[in-house]
C-alpha positions in Angstrom: 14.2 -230.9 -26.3 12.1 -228.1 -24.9 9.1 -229.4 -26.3 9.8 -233.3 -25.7 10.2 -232.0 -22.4 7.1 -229.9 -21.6 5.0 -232.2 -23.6 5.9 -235.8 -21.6 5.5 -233.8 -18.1 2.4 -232.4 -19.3 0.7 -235.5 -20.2 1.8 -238.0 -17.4 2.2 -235.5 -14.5 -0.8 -232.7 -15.1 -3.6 -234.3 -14.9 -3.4 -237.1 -12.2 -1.7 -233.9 -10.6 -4.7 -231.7 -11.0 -7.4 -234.3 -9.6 -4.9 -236.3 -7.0 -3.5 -233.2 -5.7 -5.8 -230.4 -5.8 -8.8 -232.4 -6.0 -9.7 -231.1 -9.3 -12.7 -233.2 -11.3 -11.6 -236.0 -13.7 -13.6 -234.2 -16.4 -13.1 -230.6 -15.3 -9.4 -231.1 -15.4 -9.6 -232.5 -19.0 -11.2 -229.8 -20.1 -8.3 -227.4 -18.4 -5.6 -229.1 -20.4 -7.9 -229.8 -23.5 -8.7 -226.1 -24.0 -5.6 -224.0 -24.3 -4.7 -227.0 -26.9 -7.4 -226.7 -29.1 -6.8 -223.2 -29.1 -3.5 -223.7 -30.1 -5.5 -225.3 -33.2 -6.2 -222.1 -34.3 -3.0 -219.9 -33.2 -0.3 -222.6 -34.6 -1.6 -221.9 -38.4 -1.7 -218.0 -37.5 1.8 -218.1 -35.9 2.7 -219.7 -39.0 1.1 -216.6 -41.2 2.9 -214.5 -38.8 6.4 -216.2 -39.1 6.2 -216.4 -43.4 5.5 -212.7 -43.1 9.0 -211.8 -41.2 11.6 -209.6 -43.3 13.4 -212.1 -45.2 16.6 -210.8 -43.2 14.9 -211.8 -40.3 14.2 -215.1 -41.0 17.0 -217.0 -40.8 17.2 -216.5 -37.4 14.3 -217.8 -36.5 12.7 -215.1 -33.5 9.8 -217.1 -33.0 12.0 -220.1 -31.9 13.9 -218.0 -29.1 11.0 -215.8 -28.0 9.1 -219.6 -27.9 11.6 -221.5 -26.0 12.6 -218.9 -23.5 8.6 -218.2 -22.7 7.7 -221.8 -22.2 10.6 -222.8 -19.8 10.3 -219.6 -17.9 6.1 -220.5 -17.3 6.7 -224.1 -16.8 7.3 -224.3 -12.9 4.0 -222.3 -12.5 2.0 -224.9 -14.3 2.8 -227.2 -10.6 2.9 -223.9 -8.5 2.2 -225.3 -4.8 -1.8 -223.7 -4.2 -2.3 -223.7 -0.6 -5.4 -223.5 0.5 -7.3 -222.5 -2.7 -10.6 -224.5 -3.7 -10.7 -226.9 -6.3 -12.6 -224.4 -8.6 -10.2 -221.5 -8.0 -7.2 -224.2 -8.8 -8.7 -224.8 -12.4 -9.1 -221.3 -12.8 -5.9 -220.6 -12.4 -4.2 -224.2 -14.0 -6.2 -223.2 -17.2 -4.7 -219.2 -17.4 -0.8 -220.7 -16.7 -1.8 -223.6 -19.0 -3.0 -221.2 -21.8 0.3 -218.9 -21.6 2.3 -221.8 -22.0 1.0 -223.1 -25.0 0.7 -220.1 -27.0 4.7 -219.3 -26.0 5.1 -223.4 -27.2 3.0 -222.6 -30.6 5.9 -220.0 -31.5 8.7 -222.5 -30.8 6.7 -225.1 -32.2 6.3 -223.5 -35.6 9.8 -222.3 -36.3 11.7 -225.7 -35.5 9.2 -227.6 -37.2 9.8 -225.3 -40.3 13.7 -225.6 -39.6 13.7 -229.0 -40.9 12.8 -228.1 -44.8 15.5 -225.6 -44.5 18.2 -228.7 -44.1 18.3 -230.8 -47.2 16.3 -231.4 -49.8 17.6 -235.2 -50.4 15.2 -238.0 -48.8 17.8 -240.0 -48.3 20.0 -237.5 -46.1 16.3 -236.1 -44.5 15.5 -239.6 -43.1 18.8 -239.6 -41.5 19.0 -236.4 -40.2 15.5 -236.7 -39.1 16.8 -239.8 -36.9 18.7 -237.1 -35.2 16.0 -235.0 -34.6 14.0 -238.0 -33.2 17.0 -238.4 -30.9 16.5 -235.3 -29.4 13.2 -235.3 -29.2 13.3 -238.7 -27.2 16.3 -237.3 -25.3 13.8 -234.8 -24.3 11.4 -237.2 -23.4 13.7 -239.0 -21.6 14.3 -236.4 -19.0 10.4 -235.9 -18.6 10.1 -239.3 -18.0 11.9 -238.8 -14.8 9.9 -236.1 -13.9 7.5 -238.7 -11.7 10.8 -240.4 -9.7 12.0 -236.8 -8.9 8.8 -235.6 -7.2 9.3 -239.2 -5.7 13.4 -238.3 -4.8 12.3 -234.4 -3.4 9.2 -235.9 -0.7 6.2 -236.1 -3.0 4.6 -233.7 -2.0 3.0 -230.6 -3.9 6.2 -228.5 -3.5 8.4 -231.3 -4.8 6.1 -230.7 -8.5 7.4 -227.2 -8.5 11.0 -228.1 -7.5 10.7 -230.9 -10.4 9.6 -228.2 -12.8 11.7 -226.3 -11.8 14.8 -228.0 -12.4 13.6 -228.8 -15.7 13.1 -225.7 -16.9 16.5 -224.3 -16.4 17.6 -227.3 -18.6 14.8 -226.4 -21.2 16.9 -222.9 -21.3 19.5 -224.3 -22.0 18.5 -226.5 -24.7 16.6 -223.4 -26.2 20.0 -221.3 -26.4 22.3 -224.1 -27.7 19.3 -225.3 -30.5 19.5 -221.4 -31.8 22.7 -221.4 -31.5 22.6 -223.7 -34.6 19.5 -222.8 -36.3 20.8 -219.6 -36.9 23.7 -221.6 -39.5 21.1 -223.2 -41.2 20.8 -221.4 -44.7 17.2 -220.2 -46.2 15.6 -220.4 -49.8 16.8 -217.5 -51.9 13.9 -217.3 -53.6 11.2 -216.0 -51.1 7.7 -216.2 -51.8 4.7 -213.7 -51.7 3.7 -212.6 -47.8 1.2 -215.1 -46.7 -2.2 -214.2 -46.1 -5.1 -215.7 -43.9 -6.4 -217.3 -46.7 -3.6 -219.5 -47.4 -5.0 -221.5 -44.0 -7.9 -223.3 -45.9 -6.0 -223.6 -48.9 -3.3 -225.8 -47.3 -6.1 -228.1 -46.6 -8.7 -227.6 -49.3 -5.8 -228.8 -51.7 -5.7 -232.2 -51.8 -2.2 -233.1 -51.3 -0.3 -235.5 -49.7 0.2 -232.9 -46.4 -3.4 -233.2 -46.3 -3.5 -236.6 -46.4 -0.4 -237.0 -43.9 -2.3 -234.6 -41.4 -5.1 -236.5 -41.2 -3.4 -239.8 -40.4 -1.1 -237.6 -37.6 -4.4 -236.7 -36.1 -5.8 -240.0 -35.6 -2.8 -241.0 -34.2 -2.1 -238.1 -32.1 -5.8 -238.8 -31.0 -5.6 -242.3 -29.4 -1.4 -241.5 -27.8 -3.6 -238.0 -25.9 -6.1 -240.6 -24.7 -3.5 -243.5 -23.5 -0.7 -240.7 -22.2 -3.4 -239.8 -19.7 -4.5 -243.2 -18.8 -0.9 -243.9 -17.9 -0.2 -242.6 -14.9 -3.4 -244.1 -13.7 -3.0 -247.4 -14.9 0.6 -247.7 -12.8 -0.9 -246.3 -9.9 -4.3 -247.6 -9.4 -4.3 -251.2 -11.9 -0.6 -252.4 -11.8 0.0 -251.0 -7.8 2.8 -249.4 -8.7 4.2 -245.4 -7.2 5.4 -242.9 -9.1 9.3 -244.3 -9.5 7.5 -247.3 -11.3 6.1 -244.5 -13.8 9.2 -243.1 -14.4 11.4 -247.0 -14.8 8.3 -247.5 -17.3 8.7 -244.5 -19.3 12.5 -244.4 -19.1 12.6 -247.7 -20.4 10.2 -246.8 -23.4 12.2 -243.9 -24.6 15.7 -245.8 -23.9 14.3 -248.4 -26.6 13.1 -245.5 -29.4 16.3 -243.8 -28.7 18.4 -246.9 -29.4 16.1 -247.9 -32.4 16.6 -245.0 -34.6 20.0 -246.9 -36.5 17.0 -249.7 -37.1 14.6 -247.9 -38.5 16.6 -245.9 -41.0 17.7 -248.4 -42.7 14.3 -250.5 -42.9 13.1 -247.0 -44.3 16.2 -247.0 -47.0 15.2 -250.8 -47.7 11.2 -251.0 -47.7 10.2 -246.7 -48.0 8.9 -244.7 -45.3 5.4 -245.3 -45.5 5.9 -249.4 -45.5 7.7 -248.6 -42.3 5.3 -246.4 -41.2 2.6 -248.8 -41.7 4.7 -252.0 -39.8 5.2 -249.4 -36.6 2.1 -248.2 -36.2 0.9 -251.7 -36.4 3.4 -252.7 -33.9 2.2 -249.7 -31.5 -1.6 -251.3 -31.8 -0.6 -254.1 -31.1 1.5 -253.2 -27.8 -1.5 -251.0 -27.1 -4.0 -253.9 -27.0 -1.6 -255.8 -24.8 -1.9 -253.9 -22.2 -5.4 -254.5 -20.9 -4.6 -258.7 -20.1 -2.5 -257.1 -17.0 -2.7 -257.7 -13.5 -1.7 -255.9 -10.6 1.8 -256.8 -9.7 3.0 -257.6 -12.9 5.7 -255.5 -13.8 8.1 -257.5 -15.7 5.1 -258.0 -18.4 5.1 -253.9 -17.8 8.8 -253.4 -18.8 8.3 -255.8 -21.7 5.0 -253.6 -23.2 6.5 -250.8 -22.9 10.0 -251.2 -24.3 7.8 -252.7 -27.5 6.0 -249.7 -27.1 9.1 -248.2 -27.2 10.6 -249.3 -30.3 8.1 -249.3 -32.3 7.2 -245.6 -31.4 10.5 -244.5 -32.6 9.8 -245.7 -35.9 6.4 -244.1 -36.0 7.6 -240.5 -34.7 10.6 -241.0 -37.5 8.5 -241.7 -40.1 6.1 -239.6 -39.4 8.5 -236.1 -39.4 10.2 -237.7 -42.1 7.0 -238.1 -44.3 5.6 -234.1 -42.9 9.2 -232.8 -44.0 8.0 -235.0 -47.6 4.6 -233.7 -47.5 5.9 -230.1 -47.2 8.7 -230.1 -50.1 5.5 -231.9 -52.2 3.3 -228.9 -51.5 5.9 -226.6 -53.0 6.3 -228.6 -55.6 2.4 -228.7 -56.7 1.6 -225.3 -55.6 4.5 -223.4 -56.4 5.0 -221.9 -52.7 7.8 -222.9 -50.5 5.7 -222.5 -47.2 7.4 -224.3 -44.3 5.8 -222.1 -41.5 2.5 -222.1 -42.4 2.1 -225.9 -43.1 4.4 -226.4 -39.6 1.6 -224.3 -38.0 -1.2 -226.8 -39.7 0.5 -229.3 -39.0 1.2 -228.3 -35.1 -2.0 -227.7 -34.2 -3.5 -231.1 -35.6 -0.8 -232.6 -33.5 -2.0 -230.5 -30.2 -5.6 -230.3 -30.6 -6.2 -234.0 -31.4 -3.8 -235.0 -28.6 -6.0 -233.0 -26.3 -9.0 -234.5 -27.4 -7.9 -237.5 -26.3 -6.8 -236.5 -22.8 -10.4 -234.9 -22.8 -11.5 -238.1 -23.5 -9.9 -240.3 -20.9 -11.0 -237.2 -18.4 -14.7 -237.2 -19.1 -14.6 -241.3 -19.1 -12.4 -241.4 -15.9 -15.4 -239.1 -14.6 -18.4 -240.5 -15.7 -17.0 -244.6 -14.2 -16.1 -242.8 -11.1 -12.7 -242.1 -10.4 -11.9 -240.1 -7.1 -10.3 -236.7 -7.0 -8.4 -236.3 -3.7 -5.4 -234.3 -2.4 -3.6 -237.5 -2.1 -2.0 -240.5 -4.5 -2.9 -242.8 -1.5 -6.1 -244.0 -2.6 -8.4 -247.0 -3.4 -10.2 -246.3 -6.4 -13.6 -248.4 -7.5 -13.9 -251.2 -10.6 -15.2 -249.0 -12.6 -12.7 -246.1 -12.8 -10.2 -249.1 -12.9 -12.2 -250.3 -16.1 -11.9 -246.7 -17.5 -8.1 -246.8 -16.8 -8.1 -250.3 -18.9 -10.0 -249.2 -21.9 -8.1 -245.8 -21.8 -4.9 -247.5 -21.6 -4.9 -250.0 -24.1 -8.9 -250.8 -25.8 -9.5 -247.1 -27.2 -6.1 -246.5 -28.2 -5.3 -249.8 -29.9 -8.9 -248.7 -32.4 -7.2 -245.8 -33.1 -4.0 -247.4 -34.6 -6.7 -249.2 -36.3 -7.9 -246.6 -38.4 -4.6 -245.6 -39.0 -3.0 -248.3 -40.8 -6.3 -248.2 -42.8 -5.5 -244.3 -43.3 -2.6 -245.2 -44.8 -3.5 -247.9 -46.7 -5.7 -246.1 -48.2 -4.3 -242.3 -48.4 -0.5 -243.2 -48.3 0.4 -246.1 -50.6 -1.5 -245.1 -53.7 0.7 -242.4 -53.7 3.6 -244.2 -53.0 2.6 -246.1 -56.1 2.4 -243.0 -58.4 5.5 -241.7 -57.3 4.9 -239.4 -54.7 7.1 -240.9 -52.3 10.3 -242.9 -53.3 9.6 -246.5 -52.8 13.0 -248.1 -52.3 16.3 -245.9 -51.3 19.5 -248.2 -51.3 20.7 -249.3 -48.0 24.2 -247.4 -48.6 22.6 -243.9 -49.2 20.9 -244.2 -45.6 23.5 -241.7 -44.5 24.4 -238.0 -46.3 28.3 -238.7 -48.3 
């Protein structure tokens, strides 16, 4: 939940919060939250190393993951820290140093639960359905950061009320922290444990052409166009819909509400069809919602609420079957290459996930900048056509390409190994759930 958390805040609430409250560039305060990220690129595969060299008697319970969790919810409230007086340039300065902590205390929690899910079961019939669990969480989490917006509404929407929301989020990410160890620790490891990984290992994950190769490349597309619509969001309820911040959070409530309540759905159209058929039909239901989103007007908000709880469900099948495949694609790996190596590939596959997402906040930045949006101290503000046009193709033209390419991706990466064998093409409808 931590990191469902930390990551919705983050991408609806940091940067409009950057360049409509501390007057921070569009493109400048891109680059703020797009720079920790990709460094996390490079830290995520060497937190993995790090994590497959623990003492075997160490790793069960998972340090990386309490150390992690306990870091990131501490830093969190200082990532909307109320700055006075300070210049725009000082601001970034000091966004980009809280925003770097936090990600390299998120890399560590990041890797080990990610790795915690090839420790569960080895069955893909029991994996999808515990994976729906997982999802559950994770939306759960996402959940409560989609009312991040409508609290800084509820606690005078002001600068202070960011760091009271933060705040109050961050004593629940503790919480969540303590009670997810609290189980982790009772999952059981491999007793066979394999060689100490070395640096090298990094490029040989990828060099190998495996189906985790394949699977991160499609995650990073996709990742890709949800980092450039996330940060067109805020902007599009604001300043093309003429909406406030409570709108924000109804919209994003109401997406999660419908991937939360999908999850029953799409298990068993995975045990019926195969995960990669169903991951093909959601992220072609995501384009599609994407697309939508540019005939709107301002004042529509039923048509709203209607895109985004499509968005909704079919994002809960994507995020399903996309952990669902990665948990696959990692038990494959080990199968080809003889290694069991959950934290390293977690680590590849984390920082695809953060770097490509921040790329695409980068992206709606430096095109919010270049068409002219306005950085102010304050929401209340009429912004010109063509920011409102960068909004629109932000929000719904770039993105919808990007699920484009992806169905393609997996057309082309995914199904032929479906065909060989790879993945299980049909799972019966009555083994959807572990006996």
């Amino acid at each position: 939940m931590t990191i469902s958390v930390f990551f919705q805040v983050t991408s609806l609430l940091l940067l409009p919060f950057m360049t409509n409250m501390l007057a921070i560039p569009a493109a400048i305060a891109a680059a703020v939250i797009m720079v920790p990220k990709v460094f996390s690129m490079f830290l995520d595969p060497v937190v993995g190393v790090a994590s497959d060299r623990i003492p075997p008697s160490w790793r069960s319970r998972r340090p990386l993951l309490l150390f992690g969790g306990l870091t990131t919810a501490i830093v969190f409230p200082l990532l909307f820290h109320p700055f006075g007086a300070w210049s725009p340039a000082v601001s970034a300065a000091y966004m980009l140093a809280a925003f770097t902590i936090a990600n390299v205390a998120l890399s560590c929690l990041t890797v080990s639960y990610l790795a915690s899910a090839a420790d569960v079961t080895d069955d893909p019939r029991e994996r999808t359905y515990l994976m729906s669990w997982r999802v559950g969480a994770h939306m759960g989490g996402v959940l409560l950061g989609g009312l991040a917006p409508v609290t800084v509404v509820w606690l005078g929407g002001e600068r202070l009320a960011y760091t009271q929301m933060a705040t109050i989020l961050s004593v629940l990410c503790l919480a969540a922290v303590l009670i997810n160890y609290r189980f982790i620790v009772k999952v059981s490891r491999p007793t066979s444990v394999p060689p100490q990984a070395a640096f090298r290992d990094l490029l040989a994950t990828l060099w190998h052409p495996s189906m985790f190769r394949s699977l991160v490349a499609i995650y990073g597309v996709k990742y890709l166009a949800n980092g450039v619509q996330y940060a067109a969001t805020a902007y599009f309820v604001l300043f093309v819909l003429g909406g406030d911040l409570a709108l924000l959070s109804a919209l994003v409530v109401t997406m999660t509400l419908f991937a939360l309540v999908s999850q029953p759905i799409w298990v068993r159209l995975a045990a019926a069809l195969g995960e990669v058929r169903v991951f093909v039909i959601a992220t072609l239901g995501i384009g599609v919602t994407f697309f939508s989103y540019l005939f709107l007007s301002p004042g529509q908000y039923p048509a709203a609420f209607a895109l985004m709880a499509m968005q909704g469900l079919f994002a809960g099948g994507g995020a399903l079957m996309s952990w669902s495949l990665f948990v696959s694609s990692m038990q494959r790996y080990g199968v080809d290459c003889g290694e069991h190596r959950p934290e390293l590939l977690s680590g590849v596959w984390s920082a695809v996930e953060k770097s490509s997402f921040a790329v695409g906040v980068f992206v709606t930045g430096a095109l919010l900048q270049w068409l002219g949006l306005l950085s102010t101290r304050s929401l209340d503000v009429v912004q010109p056509e063509s920011a409102l046009l960068g909004v629109r193709l932000g929000m719904a033209v770039l993105p919808a390409i990007g699920m484009a390419l992806n169905i393609v991706m997996i057309l082309r990466w995914l199904v032929p190994k479906l065909a060989a064998g790879d993945v299980a093409p049909r799972q019966a409808a009555d083994g959807a759930r572990p006996s």
